[in-house]
C-alpha positions in Angstrom: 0.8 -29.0 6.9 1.8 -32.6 7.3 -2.0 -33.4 9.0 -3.4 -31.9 6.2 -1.6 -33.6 3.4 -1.6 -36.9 5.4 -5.7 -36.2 5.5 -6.3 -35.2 2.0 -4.0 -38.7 1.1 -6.3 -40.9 3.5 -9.8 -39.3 2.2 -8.2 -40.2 -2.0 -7.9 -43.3 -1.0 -10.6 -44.3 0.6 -13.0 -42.3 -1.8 -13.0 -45.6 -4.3 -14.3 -47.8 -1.6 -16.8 -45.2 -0.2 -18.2 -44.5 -3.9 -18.5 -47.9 -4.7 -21.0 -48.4 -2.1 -22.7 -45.2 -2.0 -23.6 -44.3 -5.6 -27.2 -45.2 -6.2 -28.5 -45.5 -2.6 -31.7 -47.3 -2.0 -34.8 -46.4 -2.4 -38.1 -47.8 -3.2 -39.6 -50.6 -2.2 -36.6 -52.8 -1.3 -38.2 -56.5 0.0 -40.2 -56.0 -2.9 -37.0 -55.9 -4.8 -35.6 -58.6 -3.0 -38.1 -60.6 -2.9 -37.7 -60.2 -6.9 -34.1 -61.0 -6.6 -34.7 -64.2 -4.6 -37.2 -65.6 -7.7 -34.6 -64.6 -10.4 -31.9 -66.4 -7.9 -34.1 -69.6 -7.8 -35.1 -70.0 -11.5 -31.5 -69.4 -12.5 -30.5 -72.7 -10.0 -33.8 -74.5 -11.2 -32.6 -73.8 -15.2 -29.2 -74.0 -14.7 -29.1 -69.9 -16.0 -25.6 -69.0 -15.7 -26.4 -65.8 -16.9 -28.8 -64.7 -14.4 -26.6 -65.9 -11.4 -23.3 -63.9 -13.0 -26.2 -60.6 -13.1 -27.4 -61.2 -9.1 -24.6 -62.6 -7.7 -21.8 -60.4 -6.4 -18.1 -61.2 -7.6 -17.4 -62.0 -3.6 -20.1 -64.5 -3.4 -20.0 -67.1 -1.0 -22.2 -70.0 -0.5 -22.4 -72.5 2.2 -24.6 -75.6 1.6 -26.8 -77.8 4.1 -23.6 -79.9 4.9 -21.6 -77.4 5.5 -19.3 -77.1 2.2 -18.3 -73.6 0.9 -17.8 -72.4 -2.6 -16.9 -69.1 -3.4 -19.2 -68.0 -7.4 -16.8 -69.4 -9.7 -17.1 -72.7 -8.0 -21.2 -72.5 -7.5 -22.0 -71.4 -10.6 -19.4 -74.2 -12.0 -21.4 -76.9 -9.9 -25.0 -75.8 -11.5 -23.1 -75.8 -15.2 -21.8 -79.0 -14.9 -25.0 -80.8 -13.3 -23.0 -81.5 -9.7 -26.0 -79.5 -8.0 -29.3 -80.0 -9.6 -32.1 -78.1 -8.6 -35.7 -79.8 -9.5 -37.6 -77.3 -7.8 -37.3 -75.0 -5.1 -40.5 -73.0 -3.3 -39.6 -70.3 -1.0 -41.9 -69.4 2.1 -41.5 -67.5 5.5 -39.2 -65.1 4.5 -38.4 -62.2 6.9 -36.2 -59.2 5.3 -34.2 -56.7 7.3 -32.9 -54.2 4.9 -29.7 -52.0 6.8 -29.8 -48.8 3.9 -27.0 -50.8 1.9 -26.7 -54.1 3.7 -30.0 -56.8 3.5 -30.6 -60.1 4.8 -33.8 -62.4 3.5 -34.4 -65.3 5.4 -36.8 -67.7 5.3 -37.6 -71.6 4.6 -36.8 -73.7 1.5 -39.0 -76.8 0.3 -37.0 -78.1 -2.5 -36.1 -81.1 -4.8 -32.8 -81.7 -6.1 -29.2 -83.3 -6.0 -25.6 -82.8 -4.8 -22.3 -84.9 -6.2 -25.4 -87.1 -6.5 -26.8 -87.2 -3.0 -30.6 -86.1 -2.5 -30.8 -82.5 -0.7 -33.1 -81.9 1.9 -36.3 -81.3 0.9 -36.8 -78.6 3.3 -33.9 -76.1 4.5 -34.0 -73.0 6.5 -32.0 -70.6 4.2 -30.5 -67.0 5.0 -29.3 -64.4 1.6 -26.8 -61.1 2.3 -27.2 -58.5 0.2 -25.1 -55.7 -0.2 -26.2 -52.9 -2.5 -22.8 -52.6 -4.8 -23.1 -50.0 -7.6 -26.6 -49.3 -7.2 -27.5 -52.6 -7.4 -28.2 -55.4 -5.2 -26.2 -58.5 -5.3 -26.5 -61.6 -3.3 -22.6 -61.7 -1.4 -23.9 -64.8 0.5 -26.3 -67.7 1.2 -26.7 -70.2 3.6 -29.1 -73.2 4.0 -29.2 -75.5 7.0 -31.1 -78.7 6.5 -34.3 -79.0 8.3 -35.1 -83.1 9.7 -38.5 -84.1 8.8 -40.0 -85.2 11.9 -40.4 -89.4 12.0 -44.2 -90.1 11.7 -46.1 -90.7 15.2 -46.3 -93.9 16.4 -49.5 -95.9 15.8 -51.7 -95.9 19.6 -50.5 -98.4 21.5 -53.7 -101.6 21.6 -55.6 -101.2 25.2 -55.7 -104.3 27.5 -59.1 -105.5 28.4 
């Protein structure tokens, strides 16, 4: 009797947590939704549209930039708001998804224009986005961008001796 009560306590609460991931599962074409999600994600940081980034980012949000510094949303979306990133523009290319039925990642390259706490960004980053499909939705629970060098130009030929 005690198994059984301690079982039906264990499944009421973890019923919640299971529901909140599993109600509208995913179906579809899911890059092509992400792929739609990732354009919504970078006009909202290219307009500073605080709305849109509330609507695709996920309350648990976490975003680490090319030099390593992490905000969690309140502080990213605070940093677009108030100007402390600006992003110019912002092309994607290269992406590779790997959807995981509620779990994503999109990966890919960023060429981009733009400044942080008034220091240029990198004009081209390699950039990964986790989504996890919360509420039938997906949401973007983290990004990542690492700074790609641009390769110094090749020397001029040396002059030949005659």
């Amino acid at each position: 009797m005690k198994k059984t009560l301690l079982l039906v306590f264990a499944f009421v609460l973890g019923l919640p947590a299971w529901s909140q991931v599993q109600l509208g599962s995913p179906m579809g074409d899911i890059p092509g939704e992400l792929k739609g999600i990732e354009r919504r994600f970078t006009n909202a940081l290219i307009f500073g549209d605080v709305k849109t980034l509330e609507e695709v980012l996920d309350d648990t949000f976490l975003d680490t930039d090319e030099d390593g510094h992490q905000l969690d949303k309140a502080g990213f979306i605070k940093a677009i708001k108030s100007g402390d990133r600006k992003i110019l523009s912002i092309s994607l290319s290269q992406l590779k998804i790997r959807s995981y039925v509620y779990a994503a990642i999109v990966a890919g390259r960023a060429t981009q224009k733009g400044m942080s706490n008034g220091q240029a960004i990198p004009e081209t980053a390699s950039f990964t986005d986790v989504f996890a499909m919360i509420n039938g939705q997906w949401k973007i629970v983290a990004s990542h961008r690492s700074g790609i060098a641009t390769p110094p130009a090749p020397a001029p030929p040396a002059a030949s001796k005659k």
